[in-house]
VOPAGU-2260 file (C-alpha; in pm, 1 decimal, decimal comma):
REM VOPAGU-2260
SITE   aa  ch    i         X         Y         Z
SITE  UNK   A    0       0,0       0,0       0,0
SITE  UNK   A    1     143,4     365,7     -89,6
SITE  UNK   A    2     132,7     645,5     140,0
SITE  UNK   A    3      20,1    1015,2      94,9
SITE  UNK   A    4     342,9    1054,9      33,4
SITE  UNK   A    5     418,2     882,4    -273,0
SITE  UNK   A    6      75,2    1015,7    -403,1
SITE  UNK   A    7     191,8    1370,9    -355,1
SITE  UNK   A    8     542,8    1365,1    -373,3
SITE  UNK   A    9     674,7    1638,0    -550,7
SITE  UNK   A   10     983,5    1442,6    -671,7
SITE  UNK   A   11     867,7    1140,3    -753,9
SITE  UNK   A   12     625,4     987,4   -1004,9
SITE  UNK   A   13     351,9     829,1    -907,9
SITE  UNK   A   14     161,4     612,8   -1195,9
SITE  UNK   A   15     -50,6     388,1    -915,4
SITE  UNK   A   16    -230,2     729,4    -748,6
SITE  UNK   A   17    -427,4    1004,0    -902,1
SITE  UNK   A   18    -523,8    1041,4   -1223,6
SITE  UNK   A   19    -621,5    1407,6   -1183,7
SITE  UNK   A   20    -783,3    1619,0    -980,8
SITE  UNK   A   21   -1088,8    1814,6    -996,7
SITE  UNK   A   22   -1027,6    2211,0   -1004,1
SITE  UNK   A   23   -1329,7    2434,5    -873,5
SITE  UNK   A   24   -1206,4    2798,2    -978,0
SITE  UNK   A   25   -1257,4    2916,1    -588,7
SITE  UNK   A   26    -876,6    3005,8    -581,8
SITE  UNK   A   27    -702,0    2925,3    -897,0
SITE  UNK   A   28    -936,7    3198,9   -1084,9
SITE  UNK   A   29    -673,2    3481,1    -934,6
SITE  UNK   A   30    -369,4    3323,1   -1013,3
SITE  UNK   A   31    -134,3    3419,0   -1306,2
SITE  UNK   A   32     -31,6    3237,0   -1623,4
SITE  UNK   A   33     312,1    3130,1   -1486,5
SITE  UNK   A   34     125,9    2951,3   -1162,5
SITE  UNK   A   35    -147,4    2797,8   -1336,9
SITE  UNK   A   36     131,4    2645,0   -1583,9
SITE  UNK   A   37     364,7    2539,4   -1351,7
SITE  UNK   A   38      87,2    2394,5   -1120,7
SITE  UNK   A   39     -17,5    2183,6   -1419,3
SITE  UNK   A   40     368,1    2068,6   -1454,0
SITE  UNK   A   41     331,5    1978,8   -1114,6
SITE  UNK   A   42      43,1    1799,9   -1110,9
SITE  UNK   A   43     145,7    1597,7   -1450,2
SITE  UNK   A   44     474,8    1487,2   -1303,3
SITE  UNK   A   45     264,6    1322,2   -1044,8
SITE  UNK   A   46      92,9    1104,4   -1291,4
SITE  UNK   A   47    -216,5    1416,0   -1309,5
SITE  UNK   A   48    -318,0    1328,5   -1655,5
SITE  UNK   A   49    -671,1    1510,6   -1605,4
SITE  UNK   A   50    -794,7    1800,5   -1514,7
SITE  UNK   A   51   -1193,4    1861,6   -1423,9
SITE  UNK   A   52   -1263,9    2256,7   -1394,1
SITE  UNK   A   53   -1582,5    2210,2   -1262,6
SITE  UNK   A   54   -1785,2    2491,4   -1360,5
SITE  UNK   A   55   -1762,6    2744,5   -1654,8
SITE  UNK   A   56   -2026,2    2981,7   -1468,9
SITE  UNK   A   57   -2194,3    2914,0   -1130,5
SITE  UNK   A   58   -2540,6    3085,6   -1157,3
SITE  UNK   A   59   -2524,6    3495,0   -1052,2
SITE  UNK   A   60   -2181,1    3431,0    -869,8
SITE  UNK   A   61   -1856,8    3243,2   -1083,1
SITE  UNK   A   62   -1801,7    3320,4   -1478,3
SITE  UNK   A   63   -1510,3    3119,2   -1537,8
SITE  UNK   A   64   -1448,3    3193,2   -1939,5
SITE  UNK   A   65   -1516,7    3510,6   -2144,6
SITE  UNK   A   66   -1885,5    3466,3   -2239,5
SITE  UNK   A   67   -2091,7    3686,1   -2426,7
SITE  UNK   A   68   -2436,9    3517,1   -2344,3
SITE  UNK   A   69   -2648,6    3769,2   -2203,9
SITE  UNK   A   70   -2784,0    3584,3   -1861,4
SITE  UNK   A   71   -2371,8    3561,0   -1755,9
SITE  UNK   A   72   -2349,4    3883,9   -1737,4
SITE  UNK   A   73   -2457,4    3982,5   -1410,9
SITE  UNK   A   74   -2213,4    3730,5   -1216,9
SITE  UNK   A   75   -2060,2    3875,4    -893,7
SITE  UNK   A   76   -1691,6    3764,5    -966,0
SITE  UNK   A   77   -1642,2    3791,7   -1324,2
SITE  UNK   A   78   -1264,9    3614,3   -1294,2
SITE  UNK   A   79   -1297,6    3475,0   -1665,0
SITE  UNK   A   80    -972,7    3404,2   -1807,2
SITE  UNK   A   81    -979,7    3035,9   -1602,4
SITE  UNK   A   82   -1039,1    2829,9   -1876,0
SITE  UNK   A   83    -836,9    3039,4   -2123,8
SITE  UNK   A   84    -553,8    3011,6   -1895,8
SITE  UNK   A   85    -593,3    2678,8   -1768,1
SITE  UNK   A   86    -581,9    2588,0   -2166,2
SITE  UNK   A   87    -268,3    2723,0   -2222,8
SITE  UNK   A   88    -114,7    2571,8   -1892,1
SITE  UNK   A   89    -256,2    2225,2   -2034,9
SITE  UNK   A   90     -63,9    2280,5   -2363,1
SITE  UNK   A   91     253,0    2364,1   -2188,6
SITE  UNK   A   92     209,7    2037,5   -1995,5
SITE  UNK   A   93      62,1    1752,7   -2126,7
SITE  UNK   A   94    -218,7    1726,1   -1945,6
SITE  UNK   A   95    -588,1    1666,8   -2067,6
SITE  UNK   A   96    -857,9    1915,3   -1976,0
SITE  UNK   A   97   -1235,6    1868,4   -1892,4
SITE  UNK   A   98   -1437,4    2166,9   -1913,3
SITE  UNK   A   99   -1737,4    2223,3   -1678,1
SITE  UNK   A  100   -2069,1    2322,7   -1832,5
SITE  UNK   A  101   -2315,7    2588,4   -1612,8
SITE  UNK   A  102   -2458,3    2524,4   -1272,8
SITE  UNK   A  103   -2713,2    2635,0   -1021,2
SITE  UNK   A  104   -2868,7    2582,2    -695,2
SITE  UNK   A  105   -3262,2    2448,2    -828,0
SITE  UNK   A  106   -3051,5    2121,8    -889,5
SITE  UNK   A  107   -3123,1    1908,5    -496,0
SITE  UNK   A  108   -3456,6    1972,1    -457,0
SITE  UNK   A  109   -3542,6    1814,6    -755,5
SITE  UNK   A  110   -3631,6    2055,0   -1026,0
SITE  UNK   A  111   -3957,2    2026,5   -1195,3
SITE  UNK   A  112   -3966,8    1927,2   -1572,8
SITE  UNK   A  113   -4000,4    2322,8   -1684,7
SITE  UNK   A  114   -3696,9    2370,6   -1466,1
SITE  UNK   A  115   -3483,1    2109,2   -1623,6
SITE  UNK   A  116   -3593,2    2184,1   -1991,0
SITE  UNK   A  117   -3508,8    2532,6   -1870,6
SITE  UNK   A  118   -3144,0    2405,3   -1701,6
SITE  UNK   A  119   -3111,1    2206,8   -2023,2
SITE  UNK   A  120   -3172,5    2509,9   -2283,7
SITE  UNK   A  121   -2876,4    2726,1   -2065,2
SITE  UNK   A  122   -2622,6    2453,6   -2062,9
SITE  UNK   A  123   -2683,3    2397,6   -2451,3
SITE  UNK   A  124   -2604,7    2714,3   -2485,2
SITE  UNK   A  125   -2296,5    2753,6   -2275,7
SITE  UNK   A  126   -2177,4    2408,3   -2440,0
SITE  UNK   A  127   -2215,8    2552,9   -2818,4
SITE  UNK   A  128   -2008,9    2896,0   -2725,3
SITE  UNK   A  129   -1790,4    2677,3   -2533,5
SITE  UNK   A  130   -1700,0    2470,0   -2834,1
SITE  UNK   A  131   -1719,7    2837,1   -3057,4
SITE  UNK   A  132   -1423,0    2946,0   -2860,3
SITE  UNK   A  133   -1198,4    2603,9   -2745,9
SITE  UNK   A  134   -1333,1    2323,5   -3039,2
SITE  UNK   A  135   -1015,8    2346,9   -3170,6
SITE  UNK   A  136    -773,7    2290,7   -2893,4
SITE  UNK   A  137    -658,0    1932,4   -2869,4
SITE  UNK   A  138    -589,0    1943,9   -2503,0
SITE  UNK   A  139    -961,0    1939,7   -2393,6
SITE  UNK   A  140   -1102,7    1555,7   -2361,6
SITE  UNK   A  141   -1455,6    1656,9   -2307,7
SITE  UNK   A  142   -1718,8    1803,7   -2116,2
SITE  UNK   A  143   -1817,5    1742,2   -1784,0
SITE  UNK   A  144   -2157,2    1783,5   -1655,7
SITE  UNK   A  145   -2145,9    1962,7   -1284,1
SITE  UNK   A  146   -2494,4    1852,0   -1150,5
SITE  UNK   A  147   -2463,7    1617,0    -975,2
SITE  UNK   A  148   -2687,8    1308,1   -1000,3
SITE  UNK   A  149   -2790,1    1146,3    -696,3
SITE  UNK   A  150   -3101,5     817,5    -691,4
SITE  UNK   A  151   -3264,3     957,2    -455,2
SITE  UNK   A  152   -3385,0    1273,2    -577,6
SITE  UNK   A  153   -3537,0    1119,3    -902,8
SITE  UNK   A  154   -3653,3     773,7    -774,7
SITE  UNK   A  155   -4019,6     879,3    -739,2
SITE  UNK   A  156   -3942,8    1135,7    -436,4
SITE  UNK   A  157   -4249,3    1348,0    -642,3
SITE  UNK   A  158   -4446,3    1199,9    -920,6
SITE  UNK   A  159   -4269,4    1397,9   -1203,0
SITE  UNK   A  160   -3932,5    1305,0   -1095,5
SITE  UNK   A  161   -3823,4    1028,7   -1319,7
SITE  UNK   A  162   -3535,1     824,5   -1453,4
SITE  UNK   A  163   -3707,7     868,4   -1759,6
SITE  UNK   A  164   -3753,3    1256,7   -1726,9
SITE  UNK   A  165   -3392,3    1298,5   -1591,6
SITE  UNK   A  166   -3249,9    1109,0   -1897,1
SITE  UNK   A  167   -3463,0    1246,9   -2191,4
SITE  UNK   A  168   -3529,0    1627,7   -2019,6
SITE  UNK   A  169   -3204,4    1727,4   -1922,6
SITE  UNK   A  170   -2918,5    1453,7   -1987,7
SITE  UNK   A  171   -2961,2    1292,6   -2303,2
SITE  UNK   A  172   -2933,4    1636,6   -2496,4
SITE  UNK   A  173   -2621,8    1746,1   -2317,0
SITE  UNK   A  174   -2469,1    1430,1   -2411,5
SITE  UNK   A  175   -2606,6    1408,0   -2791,4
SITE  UNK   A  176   -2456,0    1773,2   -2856,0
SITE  UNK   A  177   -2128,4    1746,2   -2664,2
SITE  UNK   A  178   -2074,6    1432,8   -2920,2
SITE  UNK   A  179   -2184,5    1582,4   -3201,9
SITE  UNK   A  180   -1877,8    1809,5   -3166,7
SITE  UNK   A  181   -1633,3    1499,8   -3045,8
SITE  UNK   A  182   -1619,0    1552,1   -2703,6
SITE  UNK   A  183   -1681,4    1340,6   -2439,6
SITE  UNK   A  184   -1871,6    1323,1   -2165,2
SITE  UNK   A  185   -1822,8    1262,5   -1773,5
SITE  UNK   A  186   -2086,0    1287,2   -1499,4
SITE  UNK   A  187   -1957,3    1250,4   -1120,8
SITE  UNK   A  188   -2307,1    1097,8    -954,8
SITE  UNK   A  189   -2276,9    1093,8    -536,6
SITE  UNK   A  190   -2462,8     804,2    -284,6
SITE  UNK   A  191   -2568,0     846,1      61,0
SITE  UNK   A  192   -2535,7     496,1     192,0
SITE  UNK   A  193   -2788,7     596,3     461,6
SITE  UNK   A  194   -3071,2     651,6     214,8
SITE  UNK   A  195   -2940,9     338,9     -30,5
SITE  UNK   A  196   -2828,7      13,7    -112,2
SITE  UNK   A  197   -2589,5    -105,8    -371,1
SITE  UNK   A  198   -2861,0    -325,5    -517,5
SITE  UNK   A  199   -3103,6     -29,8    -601,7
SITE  UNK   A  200   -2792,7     169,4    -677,4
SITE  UNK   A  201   -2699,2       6,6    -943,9
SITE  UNK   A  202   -3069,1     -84,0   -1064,4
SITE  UNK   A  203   -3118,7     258,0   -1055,9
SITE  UNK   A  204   -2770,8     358,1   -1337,0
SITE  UNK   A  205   -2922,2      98,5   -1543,6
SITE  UNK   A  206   -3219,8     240,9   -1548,1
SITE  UNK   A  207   -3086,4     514,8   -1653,1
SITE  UNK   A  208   -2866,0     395,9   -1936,7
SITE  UNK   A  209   -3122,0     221,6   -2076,5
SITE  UNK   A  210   -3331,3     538,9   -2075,8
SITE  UNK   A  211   -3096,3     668,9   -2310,2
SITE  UNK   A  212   -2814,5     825,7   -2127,7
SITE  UNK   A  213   -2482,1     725,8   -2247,1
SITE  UNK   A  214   -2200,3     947,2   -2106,1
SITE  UNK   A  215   -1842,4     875,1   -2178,4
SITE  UNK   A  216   -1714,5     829,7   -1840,6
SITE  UNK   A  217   -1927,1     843,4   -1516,4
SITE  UNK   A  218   -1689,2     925,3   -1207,8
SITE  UNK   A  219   -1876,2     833,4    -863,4
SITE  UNK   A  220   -1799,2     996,1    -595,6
SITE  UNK   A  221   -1694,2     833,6    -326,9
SITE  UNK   A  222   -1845,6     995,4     -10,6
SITE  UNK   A  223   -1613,1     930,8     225,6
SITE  UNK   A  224   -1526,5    1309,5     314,7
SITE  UNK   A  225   -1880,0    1401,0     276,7
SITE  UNK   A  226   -2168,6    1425,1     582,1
SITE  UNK   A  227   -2543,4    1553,3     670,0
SITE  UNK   A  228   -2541,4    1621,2    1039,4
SITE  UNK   A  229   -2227,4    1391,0    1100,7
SITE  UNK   A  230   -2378,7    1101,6     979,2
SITE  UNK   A  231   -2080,4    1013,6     693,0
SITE  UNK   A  232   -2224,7     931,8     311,5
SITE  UNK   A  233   -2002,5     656,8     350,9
SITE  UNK   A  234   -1749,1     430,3     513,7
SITE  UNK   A  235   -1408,5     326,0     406,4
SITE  UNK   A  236   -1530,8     -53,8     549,3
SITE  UNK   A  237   -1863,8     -61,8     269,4
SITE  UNK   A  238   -1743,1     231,2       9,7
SITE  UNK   A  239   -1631,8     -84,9    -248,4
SITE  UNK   A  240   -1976,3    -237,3    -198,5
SITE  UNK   A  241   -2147,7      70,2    -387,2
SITE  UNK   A  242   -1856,1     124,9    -677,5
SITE  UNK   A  243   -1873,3    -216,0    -722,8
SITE  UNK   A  244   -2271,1    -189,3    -841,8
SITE  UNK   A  245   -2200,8     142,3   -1032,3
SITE  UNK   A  246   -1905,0       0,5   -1194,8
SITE  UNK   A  247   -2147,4    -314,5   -1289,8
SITE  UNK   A  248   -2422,0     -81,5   -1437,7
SITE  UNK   A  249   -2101,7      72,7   -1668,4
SITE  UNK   A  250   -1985,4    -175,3   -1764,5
SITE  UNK   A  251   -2292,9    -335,0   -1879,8
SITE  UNK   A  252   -2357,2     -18,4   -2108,4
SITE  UNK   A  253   -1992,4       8,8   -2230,2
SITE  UNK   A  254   -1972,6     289,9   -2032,6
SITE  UNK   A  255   -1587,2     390,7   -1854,4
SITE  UNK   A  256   -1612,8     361,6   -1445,0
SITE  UNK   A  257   -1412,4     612,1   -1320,5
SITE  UNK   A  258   -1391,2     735,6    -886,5
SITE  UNK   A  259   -1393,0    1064,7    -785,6
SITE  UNK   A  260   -1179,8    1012,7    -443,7
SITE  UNK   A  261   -1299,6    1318,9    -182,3
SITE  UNK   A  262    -956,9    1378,2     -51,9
SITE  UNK   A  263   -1113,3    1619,5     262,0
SITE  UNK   A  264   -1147,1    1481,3     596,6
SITE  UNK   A  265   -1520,2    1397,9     750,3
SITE  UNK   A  266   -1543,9    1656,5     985,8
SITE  UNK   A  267   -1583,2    2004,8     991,3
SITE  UNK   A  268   -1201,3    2131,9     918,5
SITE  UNK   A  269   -1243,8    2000,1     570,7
SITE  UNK   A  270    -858,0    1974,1     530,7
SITE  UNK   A  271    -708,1    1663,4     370,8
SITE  UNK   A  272    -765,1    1385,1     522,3
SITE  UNK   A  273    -472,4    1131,9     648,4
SITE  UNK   A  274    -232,9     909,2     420,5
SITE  UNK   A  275    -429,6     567,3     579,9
SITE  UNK   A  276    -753,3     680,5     495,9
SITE  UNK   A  277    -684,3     847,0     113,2
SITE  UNK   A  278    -472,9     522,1      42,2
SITE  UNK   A  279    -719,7     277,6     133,7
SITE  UNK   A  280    -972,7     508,4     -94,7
SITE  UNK   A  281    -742,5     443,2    -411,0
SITE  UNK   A  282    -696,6      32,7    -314,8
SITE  UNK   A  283   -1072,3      17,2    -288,6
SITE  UNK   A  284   -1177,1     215,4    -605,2
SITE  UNK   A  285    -849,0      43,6    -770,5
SITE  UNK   A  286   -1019,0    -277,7    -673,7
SITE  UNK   A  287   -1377,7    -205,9    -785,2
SITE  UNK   A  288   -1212,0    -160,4   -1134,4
SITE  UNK   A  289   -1167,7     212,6   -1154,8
SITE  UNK   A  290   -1004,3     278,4   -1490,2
SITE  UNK   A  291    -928,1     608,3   -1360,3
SITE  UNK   A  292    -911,3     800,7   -1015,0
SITE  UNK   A  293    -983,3    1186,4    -998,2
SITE  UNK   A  294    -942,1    1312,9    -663,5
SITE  UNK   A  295   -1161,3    1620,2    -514,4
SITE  UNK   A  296   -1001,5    1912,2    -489,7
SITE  UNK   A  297    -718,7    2172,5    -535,8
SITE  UNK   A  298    -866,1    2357,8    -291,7
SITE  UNK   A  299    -827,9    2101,9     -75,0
SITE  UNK   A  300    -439,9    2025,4    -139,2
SITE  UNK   A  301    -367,0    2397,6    -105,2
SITE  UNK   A  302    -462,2    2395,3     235,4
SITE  UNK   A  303    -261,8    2098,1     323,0
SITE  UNK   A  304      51,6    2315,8     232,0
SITE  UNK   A  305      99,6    2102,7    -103,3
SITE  UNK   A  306     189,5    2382,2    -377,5
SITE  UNK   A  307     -80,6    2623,7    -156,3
SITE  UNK   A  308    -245,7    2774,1    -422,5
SITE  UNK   A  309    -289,8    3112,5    -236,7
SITE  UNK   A  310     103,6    3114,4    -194,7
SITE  UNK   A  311     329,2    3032,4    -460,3
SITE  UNK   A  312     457,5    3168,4    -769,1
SITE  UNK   A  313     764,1    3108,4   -1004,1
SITE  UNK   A  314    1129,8    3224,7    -955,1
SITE  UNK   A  315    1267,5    3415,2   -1244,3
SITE  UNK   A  316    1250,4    3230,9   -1590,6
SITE  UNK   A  317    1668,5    3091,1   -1514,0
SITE  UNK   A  318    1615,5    2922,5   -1209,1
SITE  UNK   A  319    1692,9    2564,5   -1213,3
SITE  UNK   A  320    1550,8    2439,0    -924,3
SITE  UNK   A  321    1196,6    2580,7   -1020,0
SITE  UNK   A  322    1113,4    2654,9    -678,0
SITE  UNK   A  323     805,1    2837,3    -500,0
SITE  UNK   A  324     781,5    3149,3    -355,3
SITE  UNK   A  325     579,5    3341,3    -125,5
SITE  UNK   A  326     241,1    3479,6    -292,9
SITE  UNK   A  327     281,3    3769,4     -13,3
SITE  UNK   A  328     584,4    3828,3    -254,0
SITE  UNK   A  329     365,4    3924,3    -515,8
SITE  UNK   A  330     190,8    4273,2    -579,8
SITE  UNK   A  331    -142,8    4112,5    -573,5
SITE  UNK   A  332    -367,9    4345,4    -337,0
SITE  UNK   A  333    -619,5    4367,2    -581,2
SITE  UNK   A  334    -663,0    3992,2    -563,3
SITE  UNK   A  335    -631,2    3928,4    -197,0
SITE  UNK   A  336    -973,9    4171,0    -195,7
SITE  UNK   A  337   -1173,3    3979,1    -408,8
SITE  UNK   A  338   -1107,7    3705,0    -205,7
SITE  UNK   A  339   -1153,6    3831,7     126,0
SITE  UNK   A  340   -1493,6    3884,2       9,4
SITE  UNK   A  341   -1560,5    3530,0     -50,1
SITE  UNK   A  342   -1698,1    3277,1     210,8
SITE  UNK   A  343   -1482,7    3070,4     394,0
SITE  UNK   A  344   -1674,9    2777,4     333,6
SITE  UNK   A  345   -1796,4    2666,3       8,8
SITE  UNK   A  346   -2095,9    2387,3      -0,5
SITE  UNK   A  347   -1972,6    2103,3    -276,5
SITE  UNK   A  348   -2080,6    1735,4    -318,1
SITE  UNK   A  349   -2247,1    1743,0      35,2
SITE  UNK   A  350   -1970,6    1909,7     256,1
SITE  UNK   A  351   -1821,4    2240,0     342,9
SITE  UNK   A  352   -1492,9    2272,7     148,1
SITE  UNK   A  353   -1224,6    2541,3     372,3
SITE  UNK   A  354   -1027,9    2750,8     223,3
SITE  UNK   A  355    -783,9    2887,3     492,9
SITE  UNK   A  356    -652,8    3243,3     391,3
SITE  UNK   A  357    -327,5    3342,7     473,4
């Protein structure tokens, strides 16, 4: 078994760990060309082949890439050279990008059919100026679909709220026009192994396969970081039982299982959890037949003091050793505003995600 250590080892690489990491915006939206690039060296001499920005515009608040759609203009942080910059890091790299389509907050409750054929509409939209400006780069793999799909919500919890609806209303189009330009697709569904079993699980994926949703990969979280009133979504002990039924459904569809490991701890400090836990999380998605494991997030890592994303920058172009600096080194006042005025805490895949500011 490898250790935290070899995963994130900065001089070492690491072919048996992550795969990539996901890459929310929160704090990487305010850093320069030269960090984002050399964070993506970083993160490909670990054996990072992927990269998941998760959103291109979080609804009223995040606008992640230079859109001219009229409802994306009213955003309160309009930081939108992300996925221009995070492009050319990628080139300068290696590494593969997937870019996040549009998101809100009518997704958990669930959203009636006008809502989704609404959601549906938006996203269409952001996916066809999406490929209008980036079609033509060769590092992006595909799209990536940020709601989150979860049984629960769309297993009869209100009469409307389907398989059927959820697949032909909202998914099935996504997916038809991201391949119609050649991208793929990835969804990252989440469990709650207090409200579910494996069996109904994976009943419920093939359900909605056959329905007509066919994504490239689907990613499942694995839950262990994430809580609802400290009871945990789920337990290092069980967390194989469920990938094992998703990866079942997949593969029975052709379909590419893939696990999204949540790399913060359980309770509230959401800082990365220990080298035990996150290893036995890669031996038990590795095990389940995980072609690929993503872990959840940046944000996370840069609180652990691994490349702190609020921190670093690049010595001058003839430095050897490539080494990181200070971001209190940097004239960057500007910056350290916009991001005072952000939360601490940001809500994501069931758990508060901290961001400690230094």
């Amino acid at each position: 078994m490898f250790t935290i250590k070899d995963v994130f080892a900065a001089d070492k690489l690491n072919p048996v760990g992550f795969n990539g990491v996901f890459d929310a915006g929160w704090t990487t939206t305010y850093q320069s060309q030269d960090s984002l690039t050399h964070m993506y060296q970083r993160l490909q001499s670990l054996g990072m082949e992927y990269i998941v920005l998760q959103y291109a515009a979080v609804e009223a608040v995040h606008l992640y890439y230079p859109s001219q759609l009229d409802f994306l203009q009213n955003t309160q942080y309009r930081n939108n050279q992300l996925f221009p910059k995070s492009i050319e890091a990628a080139k300068a790299a290696g590494t593969k990008i997937w870019l996040g389509l549009y998101y809100n907050e009518d997704w958990f409750t669930p959203p009636t059919i006008l809502q989704i054929d609404t959601l549906c509409a938006i996203n269409l939209r952001v996916l066809n100026e999406l490929y209008e400006l980036y079609g033509h780069e060769n590092v992006i793999e595909g799209v990536y679909i940020p709601q989150e799909i979860s049984r629960y919500y769309w297993d009869g919890l209100r009469e409307d709220a389907t398989v059927e609806s959820l697949a032909s209303h909202f998914l099935k189009p996504l997916v038809n026009a991201a391949k119609a330009f050649g991208w793929k697709v990835m969804a990252a569904p989440f469990y709650n192994q207090n409200l579910e079993t494996p069996e109904n699980l994976q009943s419920f994926f093939e359900n909605l396969f056959a329905a007509g949703f066919r994504p490239d990969v689907i990613a499942v979280q694995d839950g262990i970081g994430a809580n609802d009133a400290g009871m945990a979504h789920a337990d290092i002990a069980t967390v194989g039982n469920y990938e094992r039924a998703v990866a079942k459904a997949c593969t029975k569809y052709g379909i590419e299982f893939w696990v999204d490991a949540e790399l913060f701890r359980t309770d509230d400090s959401k800082a990365l959890a220990d080298s035990a836990r996150i290893s036995a999380q890669l031996d038990t998605a590795r095990a389940a037949g995980a072609v690929n494991v993503i872990g959840y997030d940046l944000a996370v890592l840069g609180n652990a003091g691994l490349d702190s994303l609020e921190k670093w920058k690049l010595q001058a172009a003839d430095s050897s050793t490539q080494s990181i600096l200070p971001f209190k080194n940097r004239d960057c006042s500007q910056n350290r505003a916009a991001l005072r005025k952000q939360p601490k805490f940001y809500k994501l895949n069931g758990a508060r995600v901290y961001l400690d500011r230094h």
